[in-house]
C-alpha positions as CSV (number, residue, x, y, z in Angstrom):
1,X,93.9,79.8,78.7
2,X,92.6,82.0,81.7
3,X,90.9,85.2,80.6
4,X,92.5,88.5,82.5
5,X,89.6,90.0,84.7
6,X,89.0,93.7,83.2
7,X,89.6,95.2,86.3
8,X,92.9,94.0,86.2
9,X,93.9,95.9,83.1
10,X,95.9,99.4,84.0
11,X,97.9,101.5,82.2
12,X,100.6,104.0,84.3
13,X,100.9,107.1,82.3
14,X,104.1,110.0,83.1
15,X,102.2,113.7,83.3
16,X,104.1,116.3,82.2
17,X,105.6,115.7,78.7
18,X,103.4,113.0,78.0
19,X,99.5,114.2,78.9
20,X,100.2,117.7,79.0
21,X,102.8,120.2,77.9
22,X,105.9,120.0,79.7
23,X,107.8,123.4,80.9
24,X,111.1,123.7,82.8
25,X,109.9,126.0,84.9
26,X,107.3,124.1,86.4
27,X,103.6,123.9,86.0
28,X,102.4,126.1,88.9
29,X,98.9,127.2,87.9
30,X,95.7,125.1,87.0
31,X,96.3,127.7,83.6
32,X,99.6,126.6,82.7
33,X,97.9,123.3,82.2
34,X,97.4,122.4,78.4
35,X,96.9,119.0,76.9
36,X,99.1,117.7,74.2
37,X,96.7,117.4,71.2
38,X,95.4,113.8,71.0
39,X,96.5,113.0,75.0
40,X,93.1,113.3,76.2
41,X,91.3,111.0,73.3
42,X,94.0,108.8,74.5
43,X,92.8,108.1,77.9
44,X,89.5,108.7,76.9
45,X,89.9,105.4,74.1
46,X,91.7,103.4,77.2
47,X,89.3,103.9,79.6
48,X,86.0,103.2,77.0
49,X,87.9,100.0,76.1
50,X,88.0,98.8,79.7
51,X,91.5,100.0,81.4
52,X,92.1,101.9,84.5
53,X,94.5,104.4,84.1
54,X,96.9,105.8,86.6
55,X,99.0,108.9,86.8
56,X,102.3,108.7,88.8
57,X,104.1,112.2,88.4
58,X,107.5,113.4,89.7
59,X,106.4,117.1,91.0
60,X,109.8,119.1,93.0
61,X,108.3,122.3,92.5
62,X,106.8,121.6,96.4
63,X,109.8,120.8,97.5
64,X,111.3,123.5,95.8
65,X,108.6,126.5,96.7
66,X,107.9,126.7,93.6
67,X,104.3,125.0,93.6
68,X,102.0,124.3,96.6
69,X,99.7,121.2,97.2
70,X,96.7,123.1,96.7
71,X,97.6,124.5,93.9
72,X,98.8,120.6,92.5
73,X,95.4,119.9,93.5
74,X,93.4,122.3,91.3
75,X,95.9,121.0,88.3
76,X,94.9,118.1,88.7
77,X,90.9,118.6,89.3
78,X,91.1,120.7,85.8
79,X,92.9,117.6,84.5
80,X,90.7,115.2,85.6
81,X,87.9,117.4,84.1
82,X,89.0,118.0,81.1
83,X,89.6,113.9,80.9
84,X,85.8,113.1,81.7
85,X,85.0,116.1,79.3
86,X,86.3,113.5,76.8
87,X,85.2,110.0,78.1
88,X,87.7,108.9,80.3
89,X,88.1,108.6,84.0
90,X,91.2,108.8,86.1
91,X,91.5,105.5,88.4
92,X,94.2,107.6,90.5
93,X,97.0,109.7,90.7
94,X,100.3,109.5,92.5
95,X,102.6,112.0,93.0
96,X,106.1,112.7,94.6
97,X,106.9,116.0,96.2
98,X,110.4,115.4,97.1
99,X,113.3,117.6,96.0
100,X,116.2,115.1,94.0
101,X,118.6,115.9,96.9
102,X,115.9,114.3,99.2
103,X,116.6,110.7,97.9
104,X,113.2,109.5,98.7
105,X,112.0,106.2,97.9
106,X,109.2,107.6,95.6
107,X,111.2,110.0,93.2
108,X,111.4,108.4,89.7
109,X,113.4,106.9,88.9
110,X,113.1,104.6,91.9
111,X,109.7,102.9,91.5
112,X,108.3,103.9,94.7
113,X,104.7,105.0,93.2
114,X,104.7,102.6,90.7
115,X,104.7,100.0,94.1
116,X,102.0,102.3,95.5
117,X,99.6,102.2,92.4
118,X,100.1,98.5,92.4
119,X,99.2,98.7,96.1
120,X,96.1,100.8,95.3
121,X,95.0,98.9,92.3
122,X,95.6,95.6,93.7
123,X,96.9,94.6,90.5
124,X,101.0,93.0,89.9
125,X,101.9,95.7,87.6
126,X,104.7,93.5,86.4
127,X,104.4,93.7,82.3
128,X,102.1,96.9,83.3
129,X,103.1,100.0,80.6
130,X,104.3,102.6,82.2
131,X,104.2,105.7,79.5
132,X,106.8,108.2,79.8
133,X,108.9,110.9,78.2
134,X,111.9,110.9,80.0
135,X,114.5,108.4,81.1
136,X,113.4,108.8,84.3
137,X,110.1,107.6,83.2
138,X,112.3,104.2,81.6
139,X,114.5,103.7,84.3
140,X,111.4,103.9,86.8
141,X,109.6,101.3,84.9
142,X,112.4,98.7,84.6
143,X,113.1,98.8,88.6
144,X,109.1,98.4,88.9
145,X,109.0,95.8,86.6
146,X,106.6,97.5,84.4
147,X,106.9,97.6,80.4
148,X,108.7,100.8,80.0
149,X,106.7,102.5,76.6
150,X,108.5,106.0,75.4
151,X,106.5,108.5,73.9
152,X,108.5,110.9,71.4
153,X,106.2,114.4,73.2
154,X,107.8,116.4,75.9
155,X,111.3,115.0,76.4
156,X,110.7,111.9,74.0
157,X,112.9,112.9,71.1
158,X,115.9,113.3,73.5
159,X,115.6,110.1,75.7
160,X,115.6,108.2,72.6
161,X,118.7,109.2,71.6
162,X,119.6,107.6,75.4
163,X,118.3,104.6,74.6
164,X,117.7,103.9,71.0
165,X,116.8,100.3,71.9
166,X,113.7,100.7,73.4
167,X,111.5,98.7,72.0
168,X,108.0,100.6,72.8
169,X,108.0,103.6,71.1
170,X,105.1,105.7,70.0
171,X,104.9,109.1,68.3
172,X,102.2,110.0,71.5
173,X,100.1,108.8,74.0
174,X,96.9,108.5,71.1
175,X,99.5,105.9,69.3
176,X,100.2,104.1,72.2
177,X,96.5,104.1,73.0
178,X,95.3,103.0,69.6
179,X,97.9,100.3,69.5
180,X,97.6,99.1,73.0
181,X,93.8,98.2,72.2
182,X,94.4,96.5,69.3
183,X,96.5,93.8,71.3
């Protein structure tokens, strides 16, 4: 049997609801960033045990005014801080600044950036997780190919009720994490 190169090993993780704190209103400000507890161990544990990990992240508030690119930009710096405060590293982050109405080719769930992580990592992401919250998030990962994993944080506990048949399912990211390097 051929050995996978450890480059080759990625996870695709959902931001907001399954790293951080979700909030329908939008997270505008590097401040209303807040890990969920355990989110940042998770990647940390991923990344120490030899997986690149990717963020690909449905953000309207551009399109909607709400949120500018520099400001996404300082979010993310304080995320990918607070990430190597714990161990990990961020191979890359995708993002999609469309409004819903735009029907763009990258808005989850059409899998748009999971095609442009693949792209970037030069990995088939087919059989890939993709961790998400959201049925989005699902849907996303079964048009991509990827091996859609729900966590039950942010929207979790609703999109299961969706689709009680999933059958990846982890109370959080740190329990998809743990169980993910045990395989």
């Amino acid at each position: 049997m051929e050995t996978q190169d450890v480059n080759n090993r990625i996870v695709i993780l959902d931001r907001d609801g399954v790293i951080n704190q979700d909030s329908t209103h939008y997270i505008k400000h590097p401040d209303e960033w807040q890990p969920i507890p355990g989110s940042l161990d998770a990647i940390a544990l991923l990344h120490q045990n030899g997986y690149r990990i990717y963020i690909a992240t449905n953000q309207a508030g551009i399109a909607r005014g709400e949120l500018t690119e520099s400001r996404l930009k300082a979010i993310h710096e304080k995320m990918s801080s607070q990430v190597m405060q714990a161990g990990g590293k961020l191979s890359g982050i995708v993002y999609c600044p469309h409004h819903p109405d735009d029907h763009c080719k990258c808005r989850k769930p059409a899998p748009g950036m999971l095609h442009e992580i693949a792209a970037e990592s030069g990995v088939d992401i087919t059989g890939t997780p993709y961790v998400g919250d959201s049925l989005k998030d699902i849907r996303a990962a079964e048009a991509a190919g990827c091996k859609p994993v729900l966590v039950l944080t942010g929207n979790g506990l609703e999109t299961r009720k969706l689709r009680h048949n999933l059958e990846h399912v982890f109370e959080n990211l740190l329990a998809f994490a743990k169980d993910e390097i045990s395989l």
